[in-house]
KOLDO-870774 format. One record per residue (C-alpha): residue in one letter; residue number from 1; x, y, z. Coordinates in pm, 1 decimal, decimal comma. Layout:
BEGIN
atom kolvex=A; kolba=NUM; x=X; y=Y; z=Z
...
END
This chain:
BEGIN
atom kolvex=X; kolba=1; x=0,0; y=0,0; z=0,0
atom kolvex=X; kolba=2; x=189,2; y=353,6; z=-109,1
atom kolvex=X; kolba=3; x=187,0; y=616,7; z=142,0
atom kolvex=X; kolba=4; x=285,2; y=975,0; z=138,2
atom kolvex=X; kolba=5; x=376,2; y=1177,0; z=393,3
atom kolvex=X; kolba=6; x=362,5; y=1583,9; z=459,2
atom kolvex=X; kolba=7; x=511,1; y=1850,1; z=685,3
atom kolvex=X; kolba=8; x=584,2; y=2219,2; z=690,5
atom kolvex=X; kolba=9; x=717,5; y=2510,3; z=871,4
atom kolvex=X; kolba=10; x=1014,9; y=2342,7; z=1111,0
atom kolvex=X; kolba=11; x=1193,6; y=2682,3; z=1077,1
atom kolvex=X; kolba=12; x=1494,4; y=2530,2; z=1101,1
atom kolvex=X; kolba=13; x=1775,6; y=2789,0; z=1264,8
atom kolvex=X; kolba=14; x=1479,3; y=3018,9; z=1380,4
atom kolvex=X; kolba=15; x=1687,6; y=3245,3; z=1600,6
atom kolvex=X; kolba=16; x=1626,4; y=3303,0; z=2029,9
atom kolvex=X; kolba=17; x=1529,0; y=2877,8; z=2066,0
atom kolvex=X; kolba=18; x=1713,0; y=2656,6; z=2291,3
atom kolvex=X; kolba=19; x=1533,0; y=2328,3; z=2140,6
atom kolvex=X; kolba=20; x=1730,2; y=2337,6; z=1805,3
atom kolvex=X; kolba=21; x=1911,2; y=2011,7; z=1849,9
atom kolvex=X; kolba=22; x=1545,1; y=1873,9; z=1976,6
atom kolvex=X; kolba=23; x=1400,3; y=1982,5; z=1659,4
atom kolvex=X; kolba=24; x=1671,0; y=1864,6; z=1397,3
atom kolvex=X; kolba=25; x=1662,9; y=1513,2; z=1534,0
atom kolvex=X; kolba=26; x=1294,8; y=1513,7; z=1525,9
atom kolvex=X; kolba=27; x=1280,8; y=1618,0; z=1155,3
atom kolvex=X; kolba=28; x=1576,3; y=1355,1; z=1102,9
atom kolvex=X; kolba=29; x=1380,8; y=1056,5; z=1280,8
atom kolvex=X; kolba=30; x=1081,3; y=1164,8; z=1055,3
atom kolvex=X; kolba=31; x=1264,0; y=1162,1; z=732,6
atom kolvex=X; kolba=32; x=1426,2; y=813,2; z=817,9
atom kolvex=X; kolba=33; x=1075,2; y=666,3; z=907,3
atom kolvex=X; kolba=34; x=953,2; y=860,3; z=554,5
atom kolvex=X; kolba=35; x=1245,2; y=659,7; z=388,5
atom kolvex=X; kolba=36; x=1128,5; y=294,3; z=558,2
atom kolvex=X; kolba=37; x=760,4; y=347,8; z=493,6
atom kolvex=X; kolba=38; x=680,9; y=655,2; z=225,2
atom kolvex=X; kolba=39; x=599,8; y=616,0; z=-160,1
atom kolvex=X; kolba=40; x=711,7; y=1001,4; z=-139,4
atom kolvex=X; kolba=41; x=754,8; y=1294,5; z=72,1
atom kolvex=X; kolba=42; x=617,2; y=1646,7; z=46,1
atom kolvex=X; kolba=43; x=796,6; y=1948,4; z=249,9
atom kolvex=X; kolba=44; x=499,8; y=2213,0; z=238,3
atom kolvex=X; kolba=45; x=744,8; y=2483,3; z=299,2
atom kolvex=X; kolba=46; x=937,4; y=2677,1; z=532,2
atom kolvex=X; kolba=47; x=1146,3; y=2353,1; z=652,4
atom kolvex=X; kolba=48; x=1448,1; y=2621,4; z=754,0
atom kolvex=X; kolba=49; x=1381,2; y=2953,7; z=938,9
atom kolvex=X; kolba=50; x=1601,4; y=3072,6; z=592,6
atom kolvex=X; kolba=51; x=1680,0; y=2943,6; z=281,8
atom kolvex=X; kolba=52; x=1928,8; y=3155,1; z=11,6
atom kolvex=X; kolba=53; x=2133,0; y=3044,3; z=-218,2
atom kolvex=X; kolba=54; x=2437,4; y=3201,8; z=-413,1
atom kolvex=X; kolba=55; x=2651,9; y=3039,2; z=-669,5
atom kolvex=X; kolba=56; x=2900,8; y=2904,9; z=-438,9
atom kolvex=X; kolba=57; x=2740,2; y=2921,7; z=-105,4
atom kolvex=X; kolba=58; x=2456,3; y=2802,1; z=119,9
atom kolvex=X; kolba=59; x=2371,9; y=2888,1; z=464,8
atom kolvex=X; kolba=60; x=2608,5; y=2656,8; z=710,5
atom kolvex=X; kolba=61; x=2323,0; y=2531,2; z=933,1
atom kolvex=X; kolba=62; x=2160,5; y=2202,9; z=925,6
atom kolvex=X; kolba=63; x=2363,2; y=2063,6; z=714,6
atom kolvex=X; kolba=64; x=2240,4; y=1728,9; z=903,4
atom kolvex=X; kolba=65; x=1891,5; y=1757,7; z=738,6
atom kolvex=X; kolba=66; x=2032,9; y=1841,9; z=414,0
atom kolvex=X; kolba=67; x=2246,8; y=1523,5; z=360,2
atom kolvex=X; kolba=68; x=1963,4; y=1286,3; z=519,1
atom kolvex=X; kolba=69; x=1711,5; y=1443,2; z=247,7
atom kolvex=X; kolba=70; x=2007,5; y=1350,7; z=-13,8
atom kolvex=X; kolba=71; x=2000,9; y=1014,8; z=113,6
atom kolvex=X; kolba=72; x=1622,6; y=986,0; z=92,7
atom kolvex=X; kolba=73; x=1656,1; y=1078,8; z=-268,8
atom kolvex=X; kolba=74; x=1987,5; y=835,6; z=-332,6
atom kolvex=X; kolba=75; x=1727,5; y=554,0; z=-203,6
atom kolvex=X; kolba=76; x=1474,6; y=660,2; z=-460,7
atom kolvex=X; kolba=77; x=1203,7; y=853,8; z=-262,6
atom kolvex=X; kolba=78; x=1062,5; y=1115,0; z=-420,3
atom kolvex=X; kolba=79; x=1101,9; y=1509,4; z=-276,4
atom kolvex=X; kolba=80; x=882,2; y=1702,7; z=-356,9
atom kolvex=X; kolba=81; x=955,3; y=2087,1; z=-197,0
atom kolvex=X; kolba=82; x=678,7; y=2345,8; z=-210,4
atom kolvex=X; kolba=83; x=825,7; y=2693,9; z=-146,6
atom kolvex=X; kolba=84; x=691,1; y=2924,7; z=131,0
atom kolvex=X; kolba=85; x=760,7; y=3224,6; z=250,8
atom kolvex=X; kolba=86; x=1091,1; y=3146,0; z=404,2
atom kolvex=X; kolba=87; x=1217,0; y=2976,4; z=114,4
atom kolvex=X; kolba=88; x=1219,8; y=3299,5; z=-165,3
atom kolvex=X; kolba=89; x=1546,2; y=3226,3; z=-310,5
atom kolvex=X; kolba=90; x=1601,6; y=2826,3; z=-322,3
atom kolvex=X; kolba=91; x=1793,6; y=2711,2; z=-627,7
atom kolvex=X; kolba=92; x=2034,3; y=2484,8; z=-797,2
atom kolvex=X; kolba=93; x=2210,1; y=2312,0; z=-507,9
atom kolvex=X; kolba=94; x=1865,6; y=2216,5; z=-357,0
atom kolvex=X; kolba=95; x=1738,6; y=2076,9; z=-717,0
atom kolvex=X; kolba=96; x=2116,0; y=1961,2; z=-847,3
atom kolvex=X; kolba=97; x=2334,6; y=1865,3; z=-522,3
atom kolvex=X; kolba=98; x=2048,6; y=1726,1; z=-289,9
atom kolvex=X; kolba=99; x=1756,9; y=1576,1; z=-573,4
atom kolvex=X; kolba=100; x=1448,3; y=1759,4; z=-443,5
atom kolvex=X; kolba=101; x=1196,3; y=1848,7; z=-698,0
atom kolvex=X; kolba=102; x=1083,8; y=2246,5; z=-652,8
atom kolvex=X; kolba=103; x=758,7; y=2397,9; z=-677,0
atom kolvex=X; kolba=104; x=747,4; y=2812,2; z=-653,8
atom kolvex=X; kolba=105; x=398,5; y=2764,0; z=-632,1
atom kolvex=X; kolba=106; x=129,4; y=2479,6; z=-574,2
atom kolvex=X; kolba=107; x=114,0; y=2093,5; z=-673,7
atom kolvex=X; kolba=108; x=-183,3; y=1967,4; z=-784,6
atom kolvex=X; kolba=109; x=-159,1; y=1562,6; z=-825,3
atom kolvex=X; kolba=110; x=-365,9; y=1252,1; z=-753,4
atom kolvex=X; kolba=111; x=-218,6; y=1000,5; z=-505,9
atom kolvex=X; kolba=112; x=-336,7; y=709,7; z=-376,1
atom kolvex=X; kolba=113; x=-692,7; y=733,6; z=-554,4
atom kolvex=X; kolba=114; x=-698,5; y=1130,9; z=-425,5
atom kolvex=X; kolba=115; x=-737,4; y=1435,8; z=-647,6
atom kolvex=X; kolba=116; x=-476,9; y=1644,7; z=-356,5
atom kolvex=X; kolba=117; x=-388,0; y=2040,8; z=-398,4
atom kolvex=X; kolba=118; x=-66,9; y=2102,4; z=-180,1
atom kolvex=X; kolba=119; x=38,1; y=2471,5; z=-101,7
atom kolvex=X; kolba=120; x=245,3; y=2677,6; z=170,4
atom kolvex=X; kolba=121; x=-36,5; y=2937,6; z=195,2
atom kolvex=X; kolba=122; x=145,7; y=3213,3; z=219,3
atom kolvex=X; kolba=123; x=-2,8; y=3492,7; z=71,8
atom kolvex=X; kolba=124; x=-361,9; y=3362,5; z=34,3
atom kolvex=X; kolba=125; x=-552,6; y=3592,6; z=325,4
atom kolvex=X; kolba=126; x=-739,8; y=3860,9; z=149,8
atom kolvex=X; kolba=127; x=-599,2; y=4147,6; z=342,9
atom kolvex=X; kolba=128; x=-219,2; y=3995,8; z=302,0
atom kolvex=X; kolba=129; x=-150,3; y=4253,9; z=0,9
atom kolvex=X; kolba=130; x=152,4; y=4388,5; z=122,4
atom kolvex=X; kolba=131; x=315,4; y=4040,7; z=149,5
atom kolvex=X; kolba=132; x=186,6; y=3955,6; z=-152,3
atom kolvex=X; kolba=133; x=377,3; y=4292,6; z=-260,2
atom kolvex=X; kolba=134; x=716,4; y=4230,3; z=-91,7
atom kolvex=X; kolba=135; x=699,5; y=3859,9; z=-234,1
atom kolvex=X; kolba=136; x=702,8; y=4015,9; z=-568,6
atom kolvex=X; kolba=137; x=1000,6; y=4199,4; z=-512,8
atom kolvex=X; kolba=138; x=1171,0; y=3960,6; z=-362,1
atom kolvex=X; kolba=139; x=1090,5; y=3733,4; z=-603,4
atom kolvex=X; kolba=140; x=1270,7; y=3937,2; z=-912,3
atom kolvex=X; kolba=141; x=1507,6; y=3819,2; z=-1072,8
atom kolvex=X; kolba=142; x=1704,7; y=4153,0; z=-1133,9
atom kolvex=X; kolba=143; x=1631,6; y=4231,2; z=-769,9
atom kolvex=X; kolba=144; x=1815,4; y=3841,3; z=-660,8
atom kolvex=X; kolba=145; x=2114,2; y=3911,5; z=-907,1
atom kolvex=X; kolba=146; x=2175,2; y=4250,1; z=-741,5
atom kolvex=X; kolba=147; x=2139,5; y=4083,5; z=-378,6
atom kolvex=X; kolba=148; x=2377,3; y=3862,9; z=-439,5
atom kolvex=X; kolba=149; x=2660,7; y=4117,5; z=-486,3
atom kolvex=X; kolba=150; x=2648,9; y=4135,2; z=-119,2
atom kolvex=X; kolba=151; x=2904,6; y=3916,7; z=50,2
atom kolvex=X; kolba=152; x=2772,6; y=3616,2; z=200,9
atom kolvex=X; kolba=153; x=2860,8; y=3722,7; z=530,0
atom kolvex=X; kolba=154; x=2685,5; y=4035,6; z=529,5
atom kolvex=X; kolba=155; x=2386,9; y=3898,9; z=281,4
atom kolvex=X; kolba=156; x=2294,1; y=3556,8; z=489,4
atom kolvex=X; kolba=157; x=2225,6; y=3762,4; z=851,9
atom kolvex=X; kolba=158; x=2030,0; y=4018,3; z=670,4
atom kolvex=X; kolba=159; x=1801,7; y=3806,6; z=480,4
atom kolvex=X; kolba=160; x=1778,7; y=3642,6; z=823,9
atom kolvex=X; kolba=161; x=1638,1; y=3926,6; z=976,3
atom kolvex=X; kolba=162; x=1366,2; y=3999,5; z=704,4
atom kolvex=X; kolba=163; x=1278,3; y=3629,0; z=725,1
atom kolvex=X; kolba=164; x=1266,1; y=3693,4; z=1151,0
atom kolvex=X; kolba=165; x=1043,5; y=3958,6; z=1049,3
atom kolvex=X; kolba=166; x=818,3; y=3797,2; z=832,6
atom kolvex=X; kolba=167; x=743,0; y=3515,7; z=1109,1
atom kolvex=X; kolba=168; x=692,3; y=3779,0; z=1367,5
atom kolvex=X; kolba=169; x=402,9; y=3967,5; z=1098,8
atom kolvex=X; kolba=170; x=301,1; y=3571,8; z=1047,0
atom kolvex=X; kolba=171; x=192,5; y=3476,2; z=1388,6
atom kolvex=X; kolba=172; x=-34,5; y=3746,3; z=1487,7
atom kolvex=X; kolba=173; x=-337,1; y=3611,6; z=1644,2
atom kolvex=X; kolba=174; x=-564,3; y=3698,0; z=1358,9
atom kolvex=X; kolba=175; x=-445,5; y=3460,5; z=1080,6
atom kolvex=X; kolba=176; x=-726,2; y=3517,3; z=867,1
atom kolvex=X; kolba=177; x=-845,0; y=3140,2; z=891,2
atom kolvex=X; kolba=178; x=-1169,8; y=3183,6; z=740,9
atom kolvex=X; kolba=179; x=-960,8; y=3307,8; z=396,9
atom kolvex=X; kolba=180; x=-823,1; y=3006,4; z=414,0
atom kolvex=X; kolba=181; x=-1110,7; y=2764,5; z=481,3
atom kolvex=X; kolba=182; x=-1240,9; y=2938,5; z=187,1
atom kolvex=X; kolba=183; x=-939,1; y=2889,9; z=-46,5
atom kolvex=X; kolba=184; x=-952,7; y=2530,7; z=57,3
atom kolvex=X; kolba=185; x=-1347,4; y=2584,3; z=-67,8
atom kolvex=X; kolba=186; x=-1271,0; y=2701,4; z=-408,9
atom kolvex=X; kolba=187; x=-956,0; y=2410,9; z=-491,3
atom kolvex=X; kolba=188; x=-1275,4; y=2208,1; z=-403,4
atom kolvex=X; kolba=189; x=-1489,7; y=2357,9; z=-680,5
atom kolvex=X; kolba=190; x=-1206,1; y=2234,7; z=-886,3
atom kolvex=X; kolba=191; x=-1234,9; y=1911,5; z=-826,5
atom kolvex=X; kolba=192; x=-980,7; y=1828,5; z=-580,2
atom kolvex=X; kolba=193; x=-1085,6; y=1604,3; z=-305,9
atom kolvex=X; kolba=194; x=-808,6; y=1695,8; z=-47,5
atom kolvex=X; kolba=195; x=-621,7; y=2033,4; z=-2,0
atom kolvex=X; kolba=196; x=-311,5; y=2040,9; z=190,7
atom kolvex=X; kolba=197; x=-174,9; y=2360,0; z=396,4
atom kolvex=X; kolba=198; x=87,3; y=2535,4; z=608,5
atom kolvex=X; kolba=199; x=208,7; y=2860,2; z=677,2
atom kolvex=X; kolba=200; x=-16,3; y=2915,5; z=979,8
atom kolvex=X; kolba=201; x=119,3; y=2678,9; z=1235,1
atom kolvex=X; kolba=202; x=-237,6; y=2547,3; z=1347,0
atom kolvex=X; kolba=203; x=-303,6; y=2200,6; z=1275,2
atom kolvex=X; kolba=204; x=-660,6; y=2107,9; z=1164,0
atom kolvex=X; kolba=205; x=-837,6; y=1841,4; z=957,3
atom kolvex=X; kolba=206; x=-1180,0; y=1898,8; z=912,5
atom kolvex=X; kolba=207; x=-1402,5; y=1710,4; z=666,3
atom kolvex=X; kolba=208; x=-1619,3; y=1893,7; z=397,2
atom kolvex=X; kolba=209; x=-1858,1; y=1609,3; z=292,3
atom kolvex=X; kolba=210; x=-1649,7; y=1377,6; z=136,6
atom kolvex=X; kolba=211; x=-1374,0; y=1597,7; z=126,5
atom kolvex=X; kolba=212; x=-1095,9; y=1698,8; z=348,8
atom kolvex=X; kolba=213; x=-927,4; y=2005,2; z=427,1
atom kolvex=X; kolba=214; x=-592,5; y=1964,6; z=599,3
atom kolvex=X; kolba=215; x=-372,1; y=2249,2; z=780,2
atom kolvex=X; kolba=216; x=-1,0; y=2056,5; z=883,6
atom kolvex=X; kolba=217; x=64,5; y=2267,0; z=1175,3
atom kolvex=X; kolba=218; x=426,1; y=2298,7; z=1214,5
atom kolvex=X; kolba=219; x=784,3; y=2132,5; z=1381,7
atom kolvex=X; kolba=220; x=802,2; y=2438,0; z=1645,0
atom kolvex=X; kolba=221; x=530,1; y=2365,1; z=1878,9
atom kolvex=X; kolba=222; x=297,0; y=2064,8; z=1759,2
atom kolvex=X; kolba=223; x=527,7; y=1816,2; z=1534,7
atom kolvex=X; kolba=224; x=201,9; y=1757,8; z=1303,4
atom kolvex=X; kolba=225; x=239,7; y=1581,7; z=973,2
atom kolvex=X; kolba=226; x=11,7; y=1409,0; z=728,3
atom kolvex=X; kolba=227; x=-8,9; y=1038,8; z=639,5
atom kolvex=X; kolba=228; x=-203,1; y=934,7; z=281,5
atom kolvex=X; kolba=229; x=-294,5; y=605,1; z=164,2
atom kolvex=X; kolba=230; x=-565,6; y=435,8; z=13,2
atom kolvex=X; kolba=231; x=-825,1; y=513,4; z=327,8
atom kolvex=X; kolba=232; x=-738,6; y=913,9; z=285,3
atom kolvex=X; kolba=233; x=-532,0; y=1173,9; z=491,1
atom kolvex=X; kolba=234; x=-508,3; y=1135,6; z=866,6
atom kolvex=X; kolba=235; x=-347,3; y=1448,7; z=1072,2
atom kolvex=X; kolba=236; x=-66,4; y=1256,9; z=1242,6
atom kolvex=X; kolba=237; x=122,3; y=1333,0; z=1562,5
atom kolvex=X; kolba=238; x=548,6; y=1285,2; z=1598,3
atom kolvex=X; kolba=239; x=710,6; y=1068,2; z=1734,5
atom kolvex=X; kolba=240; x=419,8; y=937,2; z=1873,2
atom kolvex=X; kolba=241; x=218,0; y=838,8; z=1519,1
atom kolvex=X; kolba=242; x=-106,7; y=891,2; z=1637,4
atom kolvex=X; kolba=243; x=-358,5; y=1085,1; z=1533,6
atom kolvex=X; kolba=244; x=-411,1; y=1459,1; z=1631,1
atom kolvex=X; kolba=245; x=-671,5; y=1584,3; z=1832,0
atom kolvex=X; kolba=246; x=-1014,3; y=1448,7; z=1705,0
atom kolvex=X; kolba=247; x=-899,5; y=1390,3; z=1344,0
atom kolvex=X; kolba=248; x=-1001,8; y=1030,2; z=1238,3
atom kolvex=X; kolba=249; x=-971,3; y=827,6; z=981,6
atom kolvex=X; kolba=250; x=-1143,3; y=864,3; z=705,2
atom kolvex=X; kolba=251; x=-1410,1; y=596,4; z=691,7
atom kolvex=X; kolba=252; x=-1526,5; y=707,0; z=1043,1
atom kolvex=X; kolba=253; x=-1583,7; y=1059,5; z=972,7
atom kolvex=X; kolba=254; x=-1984,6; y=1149,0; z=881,7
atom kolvex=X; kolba=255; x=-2044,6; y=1413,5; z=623,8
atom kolvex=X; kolba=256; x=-2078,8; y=1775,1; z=763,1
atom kolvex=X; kolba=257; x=-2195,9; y=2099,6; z=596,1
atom kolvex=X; kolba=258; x=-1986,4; y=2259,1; z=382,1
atom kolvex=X; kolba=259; x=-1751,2; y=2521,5; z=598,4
END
């Protein structure tokens, strides 16, 4: 039976933590047990706290995670990595050096039986214009080159303070979750059957009809993650592997009105 498996938003090297080490060997453990079990592996974004890449250097953290997501790739799992907001500026040695496959955007694909929508979320609340703004910019190509004249040592710790910044707008108690519910609406007008989320750190898995709408929470607080096979997505807890809160599996769960 194939099984895929989903997380977001570790924030790997977020700065002012003392459970780093916790953390990294959490996300480690997890990608070895994706290895063993997984028919492929989807990082929803935002697995480091920074990600930018110049032609001949990387940020030096975490290089841990990084070889143990080259490994999963030399055994022949599949990485997929959707980008968040964190992760403006990944590049070759991500695609080239360590095998993941990059998405700037969404993926829409059907596994296990399941028409599935998988985005970061960043960007989707209606009243997020002026990210949506500074994303563009960011996102230029002219506006990269020219960043990347800056030394490493000076460029790295500033982009890490715009990403520290970004969190800190991020996690504001209102985080629009009715926009998203009704994002997760529309991909279901589609045609999708399951939508897959991140970006807001709050885990949920709430049915719509036949239909399920899946937030992954994050590796800071909650150590959420989803698990697909045949019988659907369940809302997963590490290292425990049970399920989260009241989210059941699929089967069980009766029908509600549409959110």
């Amino acid at each position: 039976m194939a099984v895929y498996f989903f997380f977001s938003d570790a924030h790997l090297g977020a700065p002012n933590r003392d459970d780093e080490n916790l953390r990294q060997q959490r996300v480690i453990a997890f990608l070895d047990y994706a290895k063993q079990h997984g028919a492929g592996l989807f990082i929803v974004g935002d697995l480091f706290d920074f990600w930018f890449e110049y032609r001949h250097a990387i940020p030096n953290r975490n290089f841990a995670v990084l070889a143990k997501l080259h490994e999963l790739r030399a055994a022949g799992l599949p990485v997929d990595y959707i980008a968040g907001n964190h992760d403006l500026w990944m590049g070759d040695f991500l695609r080239r050096e360590v095998g993941l496959t990059l998405h700037e955007n969404h993926v829409a694909r059907e596994l296990c039986g399941f028409v599935c929508y998988i985005i970061h979320g960043d960007g989707v609340a209606k009243n997020d214009g002026g990210y949506r703004l500074m994303k563009r910019i960011f996102k230029n190509p002219f506006n990269i080159k020219l960043y990347r004249w800056l030394h490493p040592d000076v460029g790295i710790p500033l982009a890490k303070l715009v990403s520290h910044t970004s969190r800190a707008v991020k996690d504001n108690p209102n985080t629009w979750e009715r926009d998203y519910r009704d994002y997760a609406e529309a991909r279901f007008a589609e045609g999708h059957e399951v939508v897959i989320m991140g970006h807001t750190h709050k885990p949920l898995c709430e049915p719509v009809g036949k239909k399920i709408f899946i937030n992954l929470g994050d590796w800071m607080e909650h150590f959420t993650y989803c698990r697909l096979d045949e019988h659907g997505p369940q809302l997963m807890v590490w290292p425990e592997q049970k399920l989260y809160g009241a989210n059941k599996p699929r089967e069980s769960q009766a029908p509600v009105a549409a959110l």
